[in-house]
C-alpha positions, 0 to 999 in steps of 0.5 A: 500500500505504501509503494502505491501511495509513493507511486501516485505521489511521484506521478502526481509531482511529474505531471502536476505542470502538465495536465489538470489536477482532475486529469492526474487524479482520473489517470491515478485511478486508473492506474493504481485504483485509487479513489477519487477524491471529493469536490472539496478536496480536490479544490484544496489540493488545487489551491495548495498547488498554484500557492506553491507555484505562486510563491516559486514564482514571486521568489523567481521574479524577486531575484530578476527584479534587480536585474530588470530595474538594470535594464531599464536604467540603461540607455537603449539606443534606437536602432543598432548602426552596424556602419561606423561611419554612419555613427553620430559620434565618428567625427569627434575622434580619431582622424575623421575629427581632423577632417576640413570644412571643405568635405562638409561642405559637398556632403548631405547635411544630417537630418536633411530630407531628399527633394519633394518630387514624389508628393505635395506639400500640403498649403497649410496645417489643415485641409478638406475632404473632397466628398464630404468637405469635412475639416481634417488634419493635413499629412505632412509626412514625406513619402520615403524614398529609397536610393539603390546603389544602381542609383549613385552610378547614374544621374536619377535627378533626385528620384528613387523607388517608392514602396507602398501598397496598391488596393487590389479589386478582389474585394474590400480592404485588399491589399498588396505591395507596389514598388514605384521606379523611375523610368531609366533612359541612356544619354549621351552628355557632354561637358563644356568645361572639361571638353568631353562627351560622357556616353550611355549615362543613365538618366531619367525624364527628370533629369533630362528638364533640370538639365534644361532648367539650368540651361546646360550640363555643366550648369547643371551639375555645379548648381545642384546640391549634393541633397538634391543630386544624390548621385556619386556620379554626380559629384565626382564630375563636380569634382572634375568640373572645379578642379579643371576652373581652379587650374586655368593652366591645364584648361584649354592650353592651346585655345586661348580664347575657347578658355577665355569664354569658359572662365567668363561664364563659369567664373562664379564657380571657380573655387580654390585648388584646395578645396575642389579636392575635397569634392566628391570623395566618400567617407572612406576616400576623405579619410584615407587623404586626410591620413596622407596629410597628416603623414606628410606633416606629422611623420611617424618613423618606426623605432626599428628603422630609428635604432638601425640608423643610429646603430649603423652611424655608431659603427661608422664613427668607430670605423667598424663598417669599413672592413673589405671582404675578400669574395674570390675566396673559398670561404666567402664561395662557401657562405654564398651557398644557400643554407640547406646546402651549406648544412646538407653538403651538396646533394646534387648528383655528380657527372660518376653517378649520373654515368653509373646510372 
């Protein structure tokens, strides 16, 4: 009788965080024929269950309370940047720190949002419906656009891909998702300033009327902020385009007049030497020049090239580095050897065992 009540104690203990109380009772009578318990003892046996599993619980929750407080106390950034220099600290330290305002100055500013060519801007704060005429609040939100890298290889004029959702006519309150992209075109432009045609460029109808808004493309590409291009293209032809105005010597050498004209009607463009070379680079290209700057002013030498130039000056004042070396010698022939040579012997098979061969 003993062994039958431990039994059903253990089962009861094994399956008492699995099935009901009632099951577990229903499965012991069935098992070992116990009788079932009373309604009044069942509910007993019930409470003294979930207050033991309450009070592991509250002791559970007591010991991670500490640690929860801890998590909330810290700082929670709001998305994780896997990209370091997309950081919001990245030029403050190190080299990035040391950077000129004139690669600022061709650079998208923080926070500043791409050109409205995919939505309105509502007039004001408020408008109205146009079927009912009812008074609500304006959506003042962009509409997001996404640049891929195919768009920083071509001149796009601001535009992107749109994601959304289109309704479907299947019935009500259907939906899917739609991808809105521009209408790529290949062009073949030429530049005034640095007297060369650019062939199969990918525009797109956009860019094609800015470039007759600013009558022309070099107008085109010297006007247009680095915001509202979005193009690397684009801002390495800026690149090109300053460059060849601030070296006047380089430009048109043999058409004097041809350089003449140039310099007058792009002249509000020219920018110094020094800055125009700062134009168009990427994080990692400003970086790596800024490195070669501050190498030429500030060299740093290794200490094992430094300790060899003093050991090797120390040497010459002593007149230790001027012993001759006889080289016809049959020693100096045996330290010209290679070292497995030297160690091994020759191993090489002589002209008696190539014949006995």
């Amino acid at each position: 009788m003993q062994k039958k009540a431990a039994c059903a104690f253990t089962l009861r203990t094994r399956l008492v965080h699995y099935m009901d109380i009632t099951r577990l009772f229903q499965l012991g009578q069935e098992l070992l024929n116990l009788p079932l318990p009373a309604g009044g003892e069942l509910f007993a046996i019930k409470m003294s269950t979930y207050s033991v599993a309450r009070s592991v619980t509250h002791n559970f929750s007591k010991r991670l309370n500490p640690i929860a407080q801890g998590l909330k106390r810290a700082p929670k950034p709001d998305r994780i940047i896997f990209d370091r220099t997309l950081r919001p600290g990245f030029y403050k330290t190190g080299v990035a720190s040391r950077l000129p305002a004139a690669f600022f100055k061709y650079q998208i500013k923080p926070g500043e949002l791409p050109p409205n060519y995919h939505w309105l801007k509502p007039a004001g704060e408020w408008t109205l419906r146009e079927h009912t005429g009812e008074r609500v609040r304006a959506d003042t939100l962009p509409i997001p656009v996404h640049y891929p890298p195919e768009s920083q290889m071509g001149l796009w004029g601001g535009e992107g891909i749109i994601r959304g959702y289109k309704k479907s006519n299947r019935g009500r309150n259907v939906r899917f998702k739609k991808f809105w992209k521009p209408y790529l075109l290949k062009y073949t432009l030429y530049s005034e300033i640095l007297g060369r045609e650019f062939k199969a460029v990918t525009v797109t109808p956009k860019t094609l009327d800015l470039i007759d808004e600013a009558y022309g493309f070099d107008f085109y590409i010297l006007k247009t902020s680095p915001n509202e291009m979005r193009s690397l293209l684009g801002m390495k032809l800026k690149r090109h385009m300053l460059l060849a105005l601030a070296r006047q010597d380089s430009l048109y050498p043999d058409d004097q007049q041809k350089k003449a004209k140039i310099l007058k009607k792009y002249g509000k463009f020219i920018v110094p030497e020094q800055e125009a070379e700062w134009c168009g680079l990427t994080k990692s290209e400003a970086i790596e020049k800024q490195k070669r700057i501050d190498a030429v002013l500030n060299p740093i030498r290794p200490l094992q090239d430094v300790y060899t130039e003093e050991l090797v000056n120390k040497l010459r004042a002593a007149n230790l580095g001027e012993t001759e070396y006889d080289l016809d010698t049959e020693a100096a022939k045996k330290r010209s050897r290679p070292l497995f040579e030297r160690i091994f012997g020759d191993s090489s098979p002589t002209e008696d065992d190539k014949t006995k061969r």
